[in-house]
N, C-alpha and C positions, 0 to 999 in steps of 0.2 A: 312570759313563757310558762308555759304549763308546770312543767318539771321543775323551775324554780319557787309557782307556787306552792306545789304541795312538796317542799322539801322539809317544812316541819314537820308533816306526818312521818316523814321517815326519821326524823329525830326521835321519833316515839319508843323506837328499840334502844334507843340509851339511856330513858328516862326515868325508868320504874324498877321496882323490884322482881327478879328475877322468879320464876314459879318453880324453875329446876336447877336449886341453889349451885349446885355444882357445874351446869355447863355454861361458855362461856369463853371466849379468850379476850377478856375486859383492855380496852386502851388507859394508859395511867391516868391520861386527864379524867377518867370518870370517878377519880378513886375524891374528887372535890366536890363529888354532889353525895351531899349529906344521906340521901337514901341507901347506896351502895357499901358509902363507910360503915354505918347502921348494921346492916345483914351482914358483912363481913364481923363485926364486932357481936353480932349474935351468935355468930357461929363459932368466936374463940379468937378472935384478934382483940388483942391487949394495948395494940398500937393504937395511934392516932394517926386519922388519914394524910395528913402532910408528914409522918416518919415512914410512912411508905413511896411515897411519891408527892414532892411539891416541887413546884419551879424555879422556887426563892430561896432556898435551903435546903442542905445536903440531907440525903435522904436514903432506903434501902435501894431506887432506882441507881444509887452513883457507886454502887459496890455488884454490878450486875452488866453483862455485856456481851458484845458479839466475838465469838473465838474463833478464828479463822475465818473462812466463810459462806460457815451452814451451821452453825453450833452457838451454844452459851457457854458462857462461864460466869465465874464469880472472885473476887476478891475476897481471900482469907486473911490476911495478915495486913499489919501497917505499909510493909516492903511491895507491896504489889504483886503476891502468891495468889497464884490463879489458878483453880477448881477447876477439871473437866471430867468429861469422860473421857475413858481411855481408847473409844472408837474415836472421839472427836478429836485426841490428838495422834492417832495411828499412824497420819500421812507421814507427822512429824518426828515419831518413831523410829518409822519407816525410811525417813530419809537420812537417818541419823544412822541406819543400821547397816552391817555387813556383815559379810561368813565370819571375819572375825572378832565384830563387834556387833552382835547378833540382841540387843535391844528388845527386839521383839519377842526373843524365845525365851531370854533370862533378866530384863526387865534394865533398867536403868533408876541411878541415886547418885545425885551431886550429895558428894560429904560435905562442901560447902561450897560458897558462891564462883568462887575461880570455876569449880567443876561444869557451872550451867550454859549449858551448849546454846550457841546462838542458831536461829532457827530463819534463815535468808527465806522472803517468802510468808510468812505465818505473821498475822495482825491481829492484836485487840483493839473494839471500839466500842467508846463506851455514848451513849444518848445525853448530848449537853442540853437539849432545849426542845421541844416539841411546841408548834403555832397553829390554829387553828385557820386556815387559808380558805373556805370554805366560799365568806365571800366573796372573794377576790374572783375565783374562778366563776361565782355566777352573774358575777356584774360583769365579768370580757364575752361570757355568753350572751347576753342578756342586751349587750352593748353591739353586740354583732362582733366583736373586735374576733373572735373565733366560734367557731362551728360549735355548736355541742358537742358528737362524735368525737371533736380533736381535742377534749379536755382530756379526755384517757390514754393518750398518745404520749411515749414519751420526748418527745421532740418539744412540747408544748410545757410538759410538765418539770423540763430540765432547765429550758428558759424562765418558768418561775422562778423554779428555785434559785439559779443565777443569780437573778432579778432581786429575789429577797435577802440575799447570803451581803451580795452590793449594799444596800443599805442597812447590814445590822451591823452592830457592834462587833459583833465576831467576825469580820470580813480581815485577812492577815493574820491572823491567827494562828499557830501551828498546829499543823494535823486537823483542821477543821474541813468536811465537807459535809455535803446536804442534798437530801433527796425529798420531792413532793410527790406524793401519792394517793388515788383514790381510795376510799373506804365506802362500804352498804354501795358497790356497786357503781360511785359516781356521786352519789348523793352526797358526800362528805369527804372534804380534801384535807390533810394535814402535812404539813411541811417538819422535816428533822433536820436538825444542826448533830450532826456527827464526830466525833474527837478520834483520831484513828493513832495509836501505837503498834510503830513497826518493828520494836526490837525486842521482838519476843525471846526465852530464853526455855531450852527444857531444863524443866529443875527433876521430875520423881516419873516413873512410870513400873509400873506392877511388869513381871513377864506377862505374855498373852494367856497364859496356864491360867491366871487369876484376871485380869483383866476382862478376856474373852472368855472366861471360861463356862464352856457349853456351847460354844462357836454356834456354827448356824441352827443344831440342832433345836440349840434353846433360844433362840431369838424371837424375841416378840411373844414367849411361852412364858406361862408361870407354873407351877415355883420356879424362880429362880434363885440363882447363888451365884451372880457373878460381880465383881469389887470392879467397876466399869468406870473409873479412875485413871487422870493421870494428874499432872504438875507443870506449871509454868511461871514463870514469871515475867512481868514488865519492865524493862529498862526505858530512864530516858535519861534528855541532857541533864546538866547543873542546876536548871531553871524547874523541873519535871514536866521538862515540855517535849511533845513526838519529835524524835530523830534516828537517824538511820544507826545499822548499829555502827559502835564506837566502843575501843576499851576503855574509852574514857566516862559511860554514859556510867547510871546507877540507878539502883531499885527505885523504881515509883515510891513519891510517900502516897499512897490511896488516898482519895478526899473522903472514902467511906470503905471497911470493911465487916465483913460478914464476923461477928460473936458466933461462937461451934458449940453445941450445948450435949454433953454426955449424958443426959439425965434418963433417955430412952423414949418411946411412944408408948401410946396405950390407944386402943379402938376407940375413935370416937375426936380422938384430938386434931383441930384447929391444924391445916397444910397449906399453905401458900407458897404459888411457884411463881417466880419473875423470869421470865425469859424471850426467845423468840422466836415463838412457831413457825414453821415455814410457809404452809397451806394449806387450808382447808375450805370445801365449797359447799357449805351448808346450806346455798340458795339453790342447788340445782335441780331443773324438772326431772322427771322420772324418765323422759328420753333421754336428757345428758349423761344418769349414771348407767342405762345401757350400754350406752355409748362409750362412757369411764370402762366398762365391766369388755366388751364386746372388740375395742379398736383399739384399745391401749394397753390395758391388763391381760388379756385372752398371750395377744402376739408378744409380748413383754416375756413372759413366763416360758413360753417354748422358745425362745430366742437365748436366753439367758439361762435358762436351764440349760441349753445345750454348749453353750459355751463354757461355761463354768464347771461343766465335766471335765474337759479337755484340762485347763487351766488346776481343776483340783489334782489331775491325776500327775501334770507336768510340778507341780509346786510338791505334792509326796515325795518324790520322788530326787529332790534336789534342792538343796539348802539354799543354794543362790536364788533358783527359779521364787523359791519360798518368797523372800524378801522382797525379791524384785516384783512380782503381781499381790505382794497380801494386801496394798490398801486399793487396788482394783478390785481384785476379787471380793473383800471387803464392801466395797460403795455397791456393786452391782447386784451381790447377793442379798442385800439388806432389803432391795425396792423389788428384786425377784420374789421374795418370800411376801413383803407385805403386799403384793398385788395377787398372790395365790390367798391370802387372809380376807382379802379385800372384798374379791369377789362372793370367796365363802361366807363372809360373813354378812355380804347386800342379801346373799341369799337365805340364811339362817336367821335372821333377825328380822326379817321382812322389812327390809329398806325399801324396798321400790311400790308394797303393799302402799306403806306410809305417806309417801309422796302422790300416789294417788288419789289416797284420801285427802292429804295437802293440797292436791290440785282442785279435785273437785269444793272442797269449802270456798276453794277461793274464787272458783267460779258462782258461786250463789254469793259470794259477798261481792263480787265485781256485778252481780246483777241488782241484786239490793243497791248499791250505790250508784248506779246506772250509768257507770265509768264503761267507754269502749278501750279506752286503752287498755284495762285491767283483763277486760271480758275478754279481748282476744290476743294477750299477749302468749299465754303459753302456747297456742297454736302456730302462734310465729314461732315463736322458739323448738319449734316440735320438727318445725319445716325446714327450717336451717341445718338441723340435726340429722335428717334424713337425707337429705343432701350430701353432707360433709362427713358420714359415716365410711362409704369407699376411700377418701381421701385421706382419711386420718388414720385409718388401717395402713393404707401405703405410707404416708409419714411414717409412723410407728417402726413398720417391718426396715423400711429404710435409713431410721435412726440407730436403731438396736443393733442392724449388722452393718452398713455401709460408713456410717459414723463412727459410731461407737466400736462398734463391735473386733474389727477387722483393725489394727494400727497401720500398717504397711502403708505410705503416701508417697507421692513425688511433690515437689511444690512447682508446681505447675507455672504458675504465673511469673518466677526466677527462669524457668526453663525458655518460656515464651521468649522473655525480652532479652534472653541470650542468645534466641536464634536469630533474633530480631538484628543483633548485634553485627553477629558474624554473616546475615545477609549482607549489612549495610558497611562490613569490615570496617567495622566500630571497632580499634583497638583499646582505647579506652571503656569501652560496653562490656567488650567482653572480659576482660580483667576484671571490672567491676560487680557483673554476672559470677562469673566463676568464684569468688573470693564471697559472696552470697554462697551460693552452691556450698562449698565448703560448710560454711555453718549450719545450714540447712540438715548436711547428713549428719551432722554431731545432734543434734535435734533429732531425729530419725532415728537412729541405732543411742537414744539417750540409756542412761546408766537403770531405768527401771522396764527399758524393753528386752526381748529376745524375741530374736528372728525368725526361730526355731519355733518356738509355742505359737508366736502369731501367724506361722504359717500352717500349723495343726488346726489353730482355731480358720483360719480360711477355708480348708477344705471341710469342716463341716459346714461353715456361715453359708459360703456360698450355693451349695445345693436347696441348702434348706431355704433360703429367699427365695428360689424357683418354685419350690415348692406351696409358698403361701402366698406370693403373687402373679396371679396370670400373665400369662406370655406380653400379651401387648405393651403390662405396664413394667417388666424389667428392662434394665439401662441397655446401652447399647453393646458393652463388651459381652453380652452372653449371647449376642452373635458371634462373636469369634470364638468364643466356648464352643457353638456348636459347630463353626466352618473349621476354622485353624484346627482345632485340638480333638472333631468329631466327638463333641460331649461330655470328653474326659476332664472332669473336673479338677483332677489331682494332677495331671502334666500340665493343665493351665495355671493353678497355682504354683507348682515347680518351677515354672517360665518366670514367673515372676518374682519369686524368691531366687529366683538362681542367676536371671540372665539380662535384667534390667541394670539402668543405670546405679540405680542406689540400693540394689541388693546385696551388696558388700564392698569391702575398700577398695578389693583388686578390680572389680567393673568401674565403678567410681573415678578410683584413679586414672585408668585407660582414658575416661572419656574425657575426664578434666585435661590432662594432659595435651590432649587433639579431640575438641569439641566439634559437632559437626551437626548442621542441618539434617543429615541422611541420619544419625545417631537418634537423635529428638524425636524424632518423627517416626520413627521402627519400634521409639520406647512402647513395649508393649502398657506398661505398669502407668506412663505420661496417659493413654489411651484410657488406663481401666480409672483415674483418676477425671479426670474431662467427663468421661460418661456418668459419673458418680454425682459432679457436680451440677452439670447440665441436668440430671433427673431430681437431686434436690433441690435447683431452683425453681424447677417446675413445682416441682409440690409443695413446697410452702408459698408458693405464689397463686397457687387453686385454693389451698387451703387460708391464707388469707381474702381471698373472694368468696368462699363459700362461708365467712364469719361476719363480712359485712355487714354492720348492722346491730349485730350482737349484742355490742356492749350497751347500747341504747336500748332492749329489750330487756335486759339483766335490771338493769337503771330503775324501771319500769315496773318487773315486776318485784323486787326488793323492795320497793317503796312500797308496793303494795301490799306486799307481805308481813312489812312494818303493822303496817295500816291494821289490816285485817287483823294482827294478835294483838296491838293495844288493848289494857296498858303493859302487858307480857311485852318486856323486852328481847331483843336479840343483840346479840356480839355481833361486830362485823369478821367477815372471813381474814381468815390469818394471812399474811402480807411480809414475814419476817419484820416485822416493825416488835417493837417492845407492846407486851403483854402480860397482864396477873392476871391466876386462877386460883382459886379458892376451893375446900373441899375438908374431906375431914380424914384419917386413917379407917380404913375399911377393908372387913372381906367379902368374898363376893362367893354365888354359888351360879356355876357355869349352866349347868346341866341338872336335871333328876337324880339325889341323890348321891351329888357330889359338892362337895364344902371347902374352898381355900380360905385361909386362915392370913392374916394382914402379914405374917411376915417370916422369914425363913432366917436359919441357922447354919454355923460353921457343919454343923453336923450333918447337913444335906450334900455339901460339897465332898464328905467322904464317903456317902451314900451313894453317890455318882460317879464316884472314884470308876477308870475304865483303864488302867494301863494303856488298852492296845488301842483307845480309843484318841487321836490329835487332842481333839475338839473335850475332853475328861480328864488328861494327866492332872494329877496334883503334883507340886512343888513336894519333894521332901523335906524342906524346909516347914511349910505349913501344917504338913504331918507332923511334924515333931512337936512345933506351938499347940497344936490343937490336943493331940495325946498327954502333952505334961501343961495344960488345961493354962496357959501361958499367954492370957488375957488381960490382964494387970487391969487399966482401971478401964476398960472400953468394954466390958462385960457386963451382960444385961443381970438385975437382981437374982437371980437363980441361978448364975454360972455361965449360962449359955453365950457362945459367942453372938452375935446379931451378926444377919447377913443382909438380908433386900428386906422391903418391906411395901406396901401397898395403899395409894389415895387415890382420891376419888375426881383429883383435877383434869381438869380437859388439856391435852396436849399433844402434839404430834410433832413432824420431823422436825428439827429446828431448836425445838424445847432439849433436846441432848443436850446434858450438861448443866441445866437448869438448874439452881438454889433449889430446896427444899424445903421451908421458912416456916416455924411452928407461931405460936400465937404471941411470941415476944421479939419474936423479928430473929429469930436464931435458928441457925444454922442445922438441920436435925436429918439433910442427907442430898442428895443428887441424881436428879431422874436421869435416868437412860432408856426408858422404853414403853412401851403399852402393852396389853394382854391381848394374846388371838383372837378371843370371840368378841372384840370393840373395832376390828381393823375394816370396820364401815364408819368409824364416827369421824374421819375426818366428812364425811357425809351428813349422817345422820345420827347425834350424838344420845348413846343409852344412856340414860342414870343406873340402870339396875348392872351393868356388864362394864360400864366402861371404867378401865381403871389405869393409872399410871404406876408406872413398877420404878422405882429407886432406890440405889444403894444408902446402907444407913451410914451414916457418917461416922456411927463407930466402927465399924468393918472399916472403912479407908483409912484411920488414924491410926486405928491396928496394925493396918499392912506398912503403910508406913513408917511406923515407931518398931515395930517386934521384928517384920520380915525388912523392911529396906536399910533398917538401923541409922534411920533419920529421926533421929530426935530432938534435932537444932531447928527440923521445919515445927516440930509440933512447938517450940516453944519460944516461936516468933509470932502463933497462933493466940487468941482470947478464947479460953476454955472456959466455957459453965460449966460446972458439976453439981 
């Protein structure tokens, strides 16, 4: 088959030395082809490529890991002290928090271990084993035993892994599971053996004043000065093997922990990040990022903009409300802003310029080679896109407000088989049903909703969906919007926060009490849910017809695209799988006439100082540190405290919380973010603009030791100085 011959050409992006040292999100196996070690070790790595990653021995890979699940972290200490950022563990914060143990507004410190709160729900994992499956998947093609197409399925790719996990030595194992995945599009599969620990524990967290501090204003901005920080630990059983929690379990001994190096940076020094990106699509034609920019980003931004008003003004205004939507309003606002960045910056940086000069070379090298696959793949892909453009706008609009957006549900399919029940005077059904039902609204009205806000946020969601999708394609309840309630948006949400089955205890109860077919079937709210459903299966079912095909076009042109830059290599797109980048400490200059500097000071955060501002209070506490200059040894040669600082590595969502690792394998800070005018490179990666923003690891040891008056964690820590 075609695609299995020229699969070494597409090998050709992992082979060679990179020509844009810095971009890149490298898989660890490549860190054993001697060319790669080389240019890392030119650049300032003092390590040897198997103390960063080997198969056969512990390495900087076994003190690095999945936190939660969209984050990194890392091991600091022997006991199993886990490094995050303080967004990455906010949910966890979050859950931990109330009006009168308020966590998020004045921060949390276990004085010692008894203190560290178990966290039901929150898992570290760390990568025991990565296999090259590559051939495997092209000999079942090859053999006819499966389609092409269905290599990238994950039905196929679950059955591998199955398959391989059955005959390895790690099959019984505690906490082990395992995922197979494609990479370059298909062309390369690699299979992971995963170690998952469930008995997380919080050990430290900054209040949000410092943590967050500069809330949305400053997100994704530089300079910044925020300690984006928190603290966890790993428990397990006797053995130091995954179990659930238990007062019986105990700190992890780590098989490898992170050394923390006070010594400071200087412009120009050796930065390596281990972590796990989320996603990035470096292959796409310049239709796709239209498309990215136009059906996704476009509806994303007014959707979520408009919600997030409602929700900012309800959380001002009330300390409960606060707690209960901050790690909502948190997730949503983070991908609001970098999809307003996103766009600015395809447009600012000439992303889509790029890509058509990408396109067109690669059309004269598909001619030069006299490949029809090559020569007409992007016009397939141009065709699919124009197609699936309508569709994915409706997806969007529909995910944003009908899913996401709006909380308010019934469980419809509990409702079904309880009328189902009481047709068929099922005594047993209906006990059954009901006693469901119950748990159902304790899920519904759970401890981080209110009834109240998501019914504020309805009466904006729902006009405004009318608004951005034509009549034919909204669901079927905004007919009775317009018949029932003649148009009135806000008496038809009223109906349904006030007069439905599960819009509070006293309806609820009623109907449990004497359930009834005529009840079910009046539910207005049973109605607006049906129609909800019935139009999102519609359109993820167009929109998987309208991609038909795709992934074999993508396949296609990535090989070729291989092809065409040899011997220039390319990274494969990020996958949340483990990844190193590489980079140096740098500033950058944005704009004509403007210059930032690699890294910022305590002395910004009082430059910011805003009282009357949420998102700018400073701590009095850190006023007081900072006036009586009360830095002790985490103070850079001049006095100054260190606050953020600035490299040149490639990384995007997922990389939160990621090590910061200088040229000895040490410890020198923790990414939390990217710069505005880069918020196209999960696209199209700049060297000259893109940078990653992370806190210096003496700013967190500070906050720690001076403001948290934890200073049994710093000295369970390996300190350079």
């Amino acid at each position: 088959m075609k695609t299995i011959k020229v699969l070494m050409l597409a090998l050709l992006c992992a082979i060679s030395l990179p020509s844009k040292a810095d971009e890149g999100m490298w898989l660890l196996q490549m860190m054993q082809e001697k060319h790669l070690a080389d240019r890392l070790k030119a650049q300032g790595l003092l390590l040897e490529a198997d103390d960063v990653y080997s198969p056969n021995k512990i390495s900087l890979k076994d003190a690095v890991g999945i936190f939660g699940g969209g984050c990194t972290g890392e091991i600091i200490s022997p006991d199993g002290l886990i490094l995050t950022n303080h967004h990455c563990g906010y949910g966890a914060i979050q859950q931990h928090s109330s009006v009168e143990h308020d966590y998020l507004k004045y921060g949390f410190w276990a004085k010692n271990r008894s203190e560290e709160l178990a966290t039901p729900g929150l898992a570290f994992t760390f990568v025991e084993r990565i296999v090259d499956v590559t051939d495997k998947v092209m000999a079942k093609i090859k053999s006819g035993e499966i389609k092409e197409e269905e290599s990238f399925s994950q039905p196929f790719l679950k059955k591998l892994a199955d398959a391989e996990f059955e005959a390895s030595d790690l099959k019984g194992k505690p906490g082990i599971r395992v995922q197979a995945l494609p990479f370059y599009a298909g062309n390369k599969y690699y299979m992971f053996y995963l170690k998952v620990y469930r008995d997380i524990r919080m050990v430290a967290a900054p209040p949000s004043s410092i943590g967050k501090f500069g809330g949305e204003t400053d997100n994704w901005m530089w300079p910044r000065h925020t300690c984006d920080f928190s603290v966890f630990r790993i428990y397990a059983d006797a053995n130091g093997e995954p179990a659930d929690y238990s007062p019986n379990n105990v700190p992890l001994k780590a098989k490898k922990h992170l050394a923390i190096s006070l010594k400071g940076i200087e412009e120009g020094d050796y930065a390596m990040i281990m972590g796990f990106p989320g996603s990035t699509n470096r292959y796409l034609t310049q239709s796709e990022i239209k498309q990215r920019m136009d059906a996704t980003n476009a509806p994303r931004i007014t959707i979520r903009g408009a919600r997030q008003e409602v929700l900012k003004a309800e959380m001002y205004a009330s300390d409960k409300i606060r707690i209960q939507y901050a790690s909502k309003y948190a997730g949503s606002s983070n991908y609001w802003k970098n999809s307003i960045g996103m766009n600015k910056a395809i447009v600012d940086n000439k992303v889509l310029e790029t890509k058509a000069e990408q396109e067109a070379r690669f059309a004269k090298f598909a001619q030069e080679k006299n490949n029809a696959d090559y020569a007409k793949v992007v016009s397939q892909i141009d065709e699919k896109i124009e197609k699936s453009n309508p569709i994915l706008y409706q997806f969007t609009c529909y995910s944003e407000i009908l899913r996401q957006g709006i909380e308010y549900n019934t469980p419809n399919v509990v409702l079904d088989s309880l009328k189902n029940a009481i047709q068929k005077k099922d005594k047993a059904g209906i006990s059954k049903f009901t006693e469901q039902l119950k748990k159902q609204y304790d899920r519904i009205h759970n401890k981080n909703y209110d009834h109240e806000v998501d019914r504020k946020v309805a009466k904006v969601l729902l006009p405004l969906y009318a608004e951005m999708v034509e009549a034919e394609n909204l669901p079927a309840f905004y007919a009775t919007i317009n018949g029932q309630f003649k148009g009135d948006y806000n008496a038809y949400v009223d109906h349904l926060y006030d007069n439905t089955i599960f819009a509070n205890e006293a309806n609820f109860n009623k109907f449990i009490n004497k359930p009834s077919v005529k009840a079910i079937d009046a539910d207005l709210m049973k109605q607006f849910v049906e129609a909800k459903f019935e139009l999102g299966d519609k359109l993820m079912k167009a929109r998987a017809e309208s991609m038909v095909g795709m992934d074999l076009l993508h396949k296609t042109y990535v090989r070729g695209l291989c092809e065409m830059y040899a011997p220039e290599p390319k990274a494969p797109d990020a996958n949340f799988t483990m990844r190193f980048t590489y980079g140096n400490v740098k500033p950058y200059d944005p704009k004509d006439g403007v210059h930032y500097k690699f890294y910022t000071t305590l002395k910004g955060v009082m430059e910011k100082e805003d009282p009357t501002n949420p998102e700018f209070v400073v701590p009095a506490k850190l006023k007081e540190l900072y006036e009586a200059k009360d830095f002790g040894r985490y103070a850079m040669a001049n006095g100054e405290m260190p606050a953020c600082f600035l490299t040149t590595n490639d990384i995007t969502g997922g990389n939160s919380g990621s090590p910061v690792i200088n040229g000895k394998g040490e410890l020198i800070g923790c990414a939390f973010d990217g710069n505005w005018e880069s918020l196209s490179g999960d696209i199209n990666f700049d060297n000259n603009l893109q940078r990653c923003i992370a806190v210096d690891i003496r700013y967190v040891l500070f906050i720690i030791d001076k403001l948290g008056d934890c200073g049994h964690l710093i000295d369970e820590m390996t300190i350079v100085e």
